[in-house]
N, C-alpha and C positions, 0 to 999 in steps of 0.2 A: 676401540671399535669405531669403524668410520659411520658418521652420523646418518648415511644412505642404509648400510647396515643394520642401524637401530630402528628406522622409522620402518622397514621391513619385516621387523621382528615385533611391534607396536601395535595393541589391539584395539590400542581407543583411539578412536580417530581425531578428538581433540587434542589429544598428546603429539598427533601425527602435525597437526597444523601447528602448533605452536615449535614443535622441531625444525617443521621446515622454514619456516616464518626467523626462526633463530638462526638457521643455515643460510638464508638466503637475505636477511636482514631487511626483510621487507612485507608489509600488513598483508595478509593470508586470507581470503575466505574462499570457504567450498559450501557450493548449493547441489542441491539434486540434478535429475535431467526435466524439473519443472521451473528451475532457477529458484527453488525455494531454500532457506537459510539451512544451513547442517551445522557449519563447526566455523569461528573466526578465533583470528590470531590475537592475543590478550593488549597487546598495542594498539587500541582504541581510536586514541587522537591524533594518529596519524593519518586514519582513513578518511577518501575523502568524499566527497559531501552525498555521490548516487551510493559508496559503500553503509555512510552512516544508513541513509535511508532501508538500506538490504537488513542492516542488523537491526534496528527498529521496527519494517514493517513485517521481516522475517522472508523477504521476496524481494528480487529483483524489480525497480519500478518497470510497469509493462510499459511506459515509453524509451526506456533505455533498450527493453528486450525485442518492442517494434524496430527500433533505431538497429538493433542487431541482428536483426532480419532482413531486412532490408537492403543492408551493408551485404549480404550474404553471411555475414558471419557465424552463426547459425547453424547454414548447410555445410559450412568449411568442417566443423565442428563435428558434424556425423561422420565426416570423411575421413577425416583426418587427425592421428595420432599426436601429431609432434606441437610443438607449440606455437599459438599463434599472437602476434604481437599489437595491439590495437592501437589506434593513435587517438590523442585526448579529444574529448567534448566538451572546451571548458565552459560554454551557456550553460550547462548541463550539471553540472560539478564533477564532471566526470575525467580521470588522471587516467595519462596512458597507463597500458596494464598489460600481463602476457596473460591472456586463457589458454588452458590446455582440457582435453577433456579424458571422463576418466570411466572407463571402461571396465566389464566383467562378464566373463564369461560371454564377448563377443556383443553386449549391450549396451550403452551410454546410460552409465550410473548418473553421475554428475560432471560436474566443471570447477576446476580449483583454477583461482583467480590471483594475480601477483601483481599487486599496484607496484608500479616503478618509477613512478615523480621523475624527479631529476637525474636520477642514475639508473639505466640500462642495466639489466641482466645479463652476464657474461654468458661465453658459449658453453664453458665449463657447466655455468649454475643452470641453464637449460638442459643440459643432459642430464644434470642431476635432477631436475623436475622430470623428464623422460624414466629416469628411470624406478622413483618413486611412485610417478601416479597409476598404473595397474595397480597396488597394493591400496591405494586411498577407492579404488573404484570396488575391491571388493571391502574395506571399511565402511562406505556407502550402503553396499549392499546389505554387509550383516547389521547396519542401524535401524535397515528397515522390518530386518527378517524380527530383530530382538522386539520392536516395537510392535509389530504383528502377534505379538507370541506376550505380550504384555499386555498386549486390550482383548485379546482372544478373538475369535474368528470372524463375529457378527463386526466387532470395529473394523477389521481385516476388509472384511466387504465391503465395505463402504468407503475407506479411503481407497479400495482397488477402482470402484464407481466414480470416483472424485476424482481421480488420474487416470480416469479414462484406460484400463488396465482387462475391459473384459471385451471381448471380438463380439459379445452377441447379448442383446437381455433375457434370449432364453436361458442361457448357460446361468447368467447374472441371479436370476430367478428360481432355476433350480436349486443354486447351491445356497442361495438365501433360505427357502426352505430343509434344506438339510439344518443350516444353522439357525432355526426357528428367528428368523431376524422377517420383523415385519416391515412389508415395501409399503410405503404411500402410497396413495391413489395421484396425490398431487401435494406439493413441497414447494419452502422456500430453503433455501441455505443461508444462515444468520452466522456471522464470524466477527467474533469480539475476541481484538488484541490488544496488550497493554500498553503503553505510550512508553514505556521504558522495561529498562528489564530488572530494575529494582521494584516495581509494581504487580511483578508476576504469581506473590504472595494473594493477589486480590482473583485469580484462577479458580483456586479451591475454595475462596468463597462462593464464586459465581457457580461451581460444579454443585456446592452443598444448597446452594439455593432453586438451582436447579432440577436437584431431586428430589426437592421438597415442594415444588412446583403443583400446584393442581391439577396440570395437563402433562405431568412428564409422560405420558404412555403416549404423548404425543408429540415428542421431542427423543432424535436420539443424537446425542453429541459423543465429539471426539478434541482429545484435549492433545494438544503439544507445549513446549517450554513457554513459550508466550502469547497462544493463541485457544482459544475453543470456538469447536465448529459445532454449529446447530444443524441438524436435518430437521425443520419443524413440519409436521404433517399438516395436511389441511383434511377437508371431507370431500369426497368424489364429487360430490352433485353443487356444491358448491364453492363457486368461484372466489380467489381471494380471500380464502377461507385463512390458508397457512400464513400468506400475510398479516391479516389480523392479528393470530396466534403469536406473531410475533412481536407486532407491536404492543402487543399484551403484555409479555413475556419482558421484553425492552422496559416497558413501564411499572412492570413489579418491580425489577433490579431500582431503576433507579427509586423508586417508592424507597424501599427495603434499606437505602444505602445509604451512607452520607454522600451529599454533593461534591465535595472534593473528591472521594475516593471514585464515585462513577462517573467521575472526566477524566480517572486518569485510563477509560476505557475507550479506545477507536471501534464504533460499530459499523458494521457495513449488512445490508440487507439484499441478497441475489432476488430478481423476479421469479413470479411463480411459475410453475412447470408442472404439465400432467405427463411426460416422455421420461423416463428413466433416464436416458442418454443424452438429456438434457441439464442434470443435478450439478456434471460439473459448470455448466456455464452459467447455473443462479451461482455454485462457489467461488468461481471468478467474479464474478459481476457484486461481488460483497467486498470479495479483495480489492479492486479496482476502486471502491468506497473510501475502502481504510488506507490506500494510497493515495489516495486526493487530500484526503484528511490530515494524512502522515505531510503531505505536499504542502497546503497550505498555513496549516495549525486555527482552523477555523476558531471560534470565539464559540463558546457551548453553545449550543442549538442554534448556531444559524446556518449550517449545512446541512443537508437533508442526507441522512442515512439509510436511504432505501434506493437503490442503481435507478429505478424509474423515475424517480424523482431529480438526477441530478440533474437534468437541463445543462446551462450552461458552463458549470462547475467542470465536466467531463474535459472540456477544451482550455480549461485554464492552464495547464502546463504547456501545450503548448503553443497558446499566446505569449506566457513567459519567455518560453526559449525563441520566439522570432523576435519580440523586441529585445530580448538583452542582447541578440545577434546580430540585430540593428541599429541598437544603442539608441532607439525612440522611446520619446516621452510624449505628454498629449500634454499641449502648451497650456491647455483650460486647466487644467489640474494642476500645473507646474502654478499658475496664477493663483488659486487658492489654495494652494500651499501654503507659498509666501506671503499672501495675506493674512492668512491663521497666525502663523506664524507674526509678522510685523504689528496687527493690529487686536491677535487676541480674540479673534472670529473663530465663530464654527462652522466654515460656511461646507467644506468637503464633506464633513459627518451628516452635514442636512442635505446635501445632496443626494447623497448615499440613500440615507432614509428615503427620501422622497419619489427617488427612483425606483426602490425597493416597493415603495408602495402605490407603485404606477402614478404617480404624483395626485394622487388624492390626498387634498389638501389636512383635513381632520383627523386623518390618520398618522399621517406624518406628526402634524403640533404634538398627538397622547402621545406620542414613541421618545419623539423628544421631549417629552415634559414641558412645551413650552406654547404661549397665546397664539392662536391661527395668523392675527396681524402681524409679531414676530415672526411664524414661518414666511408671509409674504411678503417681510420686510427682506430676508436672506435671500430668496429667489429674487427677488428684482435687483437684490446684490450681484448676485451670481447672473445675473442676465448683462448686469453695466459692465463686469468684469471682464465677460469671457463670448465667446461665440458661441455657446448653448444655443441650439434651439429645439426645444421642448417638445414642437410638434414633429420633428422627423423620428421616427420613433429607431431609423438604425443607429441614427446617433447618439439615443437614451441607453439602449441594448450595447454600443461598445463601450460606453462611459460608461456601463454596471460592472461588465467588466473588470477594466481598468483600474475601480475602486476596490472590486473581489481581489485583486493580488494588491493593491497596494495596502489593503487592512488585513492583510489574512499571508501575506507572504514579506516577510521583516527584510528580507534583501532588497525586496523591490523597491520597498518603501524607502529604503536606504540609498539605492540608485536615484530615485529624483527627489530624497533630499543634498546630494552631491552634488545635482545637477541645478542645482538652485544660484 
């Protein structure tokens, strides 16, 4: 039987991606039509560096999907059936690749994705993607209909809310009431995913502790392979209410937990909302969290996991991607680099601090463990050294920067220690 035959006859659609991924000898993933993760091809370490990030964070980074927007690639996408050929992003980590997208019943299910590195896709093995992906679109389809019909109708409603799936909030409303599912007054959306997928086992812990939660009648969650999604209610009359609740909720886990095991968790917290039609955009704005996070591999608690909070965190990918496109460094830090380095100084990490803590001096020494005349022995280091100056505050705000990818993102730091 020829293998276009098999994957047609093929009801699991992870069997379908590993078939064709076999046929076409090249790493496989299929997302929704939200770009969120469905099914990858078991060749792992081949994929490259935006795919890791897909299987990780379980989502397309939203600056790859901006990037693909923008390109039009996107609207090509709606349009059009047959396959489309992308050319690489390598700032990005991103390898050329063919998308195609995959259709049912006249709808865009999702997009199966075909990294192609160094060797191009025949015209052969593109007709053979043609003529497989209808059948992966309705594999799509029935993963959602099974999941639906597995959490029952109240969860149904609300991932249909989350994906933006109802034309009106009266309809939304009435059929919540048929399935006695109760709507907030006003919500946050709280989304904890694991940092790997060996850590997925730490799910039904956070589910069992969840329902034993003091406030579950005011939390309703939705679990997938690597991710649970919080609806945390708040109180009508009071603002910031579901925030709190969460940050409550955030801090029993980690109470309750061992340390290690509650960092192997990426949290991301959406702002609050009294508009229904606004739930998916606190559940994006969690996600957008746990991709910065997934982004940088921040150090525990020094990233703020709540979307209002991130300030300048939001812009750090891409800062990343114009300098590595530029191949710029910032000479004042290439300087104290190589001084750390030659003479066994701390002088970047006290910068860091110091900047962090708007250069108040006493706060900085307790952070570093170290006498206030030591810190102002290092500042006036770092003043002989470099062109610092302290009082233009655009130039404190991009040197924080700066510092945020170079401790928080190992390639970077990796870039200008080469450049040394």
């Amino acid at each position: 039987m020829e293998i276009n035959e098999l994957i047609l006859q093929v009801e699991d659609i992870h069997k379908a991606t590993e078939l064709i991924s076999s046929k076409l000898r090249k790493p496989v993933i299929i997302e929704n039509k939200n770009f969120e993760l469905i099914s990858y091809s078991s060749s792992i370490e081949e994929f490259d560096l935006t795919q890791q990030k897909t299987i990780l964070s379980k989502k397309c980074p939203l600056f790859i999907i901006d990037r693909l927007k923008k390109e039009g690639i996107v609207q090509r996408l709606e349009k059009r059936q047959d396959p489309i050929r992308i050319q690489p992003i390598e700032e990005l980590g991103f390898h050329q690749r063919i998308v195609i997208s995959a259709k049912h019943l006249g709808y865009t299910m999702g997009y199966i994705w075909v990294q192609e590195s160094d060797e191009l896709l025949t015209t052969e093995e593109l007709t053979f993607l043609e003529e497989v992906t209808p059948h992966l679109g309705k594999l799509i389809y029935d993963v959602y209909e099974r999941m639906n019909a597995k959490e029952g109708r109240r969860e149904d409603l609300l991932w249909k809310l989350l994906h933006h799936e109802y034309d009106s909030e009266s309809q939304f409303r009435h059929d919540a009431t048929l399935a006695k599912l109760t709507i907030p007054d006003r919500f946050s959306v709280v989304v904890f995913s694991v940092t790997a997928p060996r850590y997925k086992y730490m799910l039904d812990y956070l589910q069992k502790a969840i329902q034993d939660f003091s406030l579950r009648k005011s939390v309703h969650f939705l679990k997938t392979e690597f991710q649970m999604i919080l609806v945390i209610h708040g109180v009508h009359q009071e603002e910031f209410s579901s925030r709190n609740l969460a940050r409550f909720l955030i801090d029993e886990i980690k109470e309750h937990s061992e340390e290690d095991e509650f960092y192997n968790f990426l949290i991301g917290v959406g702002k609050e909302y009294a508009i229904l039609a606004n739930m998916r955009k606190s559940f994006l704005e969690a996600l957008e969290v746990i991709e910065i996070a997934n982004f940088i591999t921040p150090r525990p608690e020094t990233m703020p996991r709540e979307f209002s909070k991130l300030g300048i965190y939001r812009y750090l990918a891409a800062l990343y991607e114009k300098n590595s496109s530029e191949d710029y460094y910032s000479d004042d830090l290439l300087t104290l680099i190589q001084n750390d380095k030659e003479k066994q100084t701390d002088l970047l990490r006290t910068l860091e601090v110091y900047l962090a803590n708007n250069g108040k001096g006493k706060q900085t020494a307790n952070e570093l463990f170290i006498h206030p005349n030591t810190l102002n022995y290092r500042i006036k280091q770092i003043q002989e050294l470099t062109n610092i100056d302290f009082n233009d505050f655009n130039v404190k705000t991009y040197l924080y920067t700066e510092l945020l990818l170079l401790n928080n993102v190992e390639a970077y730091y990796q870039r200008y220690k080469e450049a040394l």
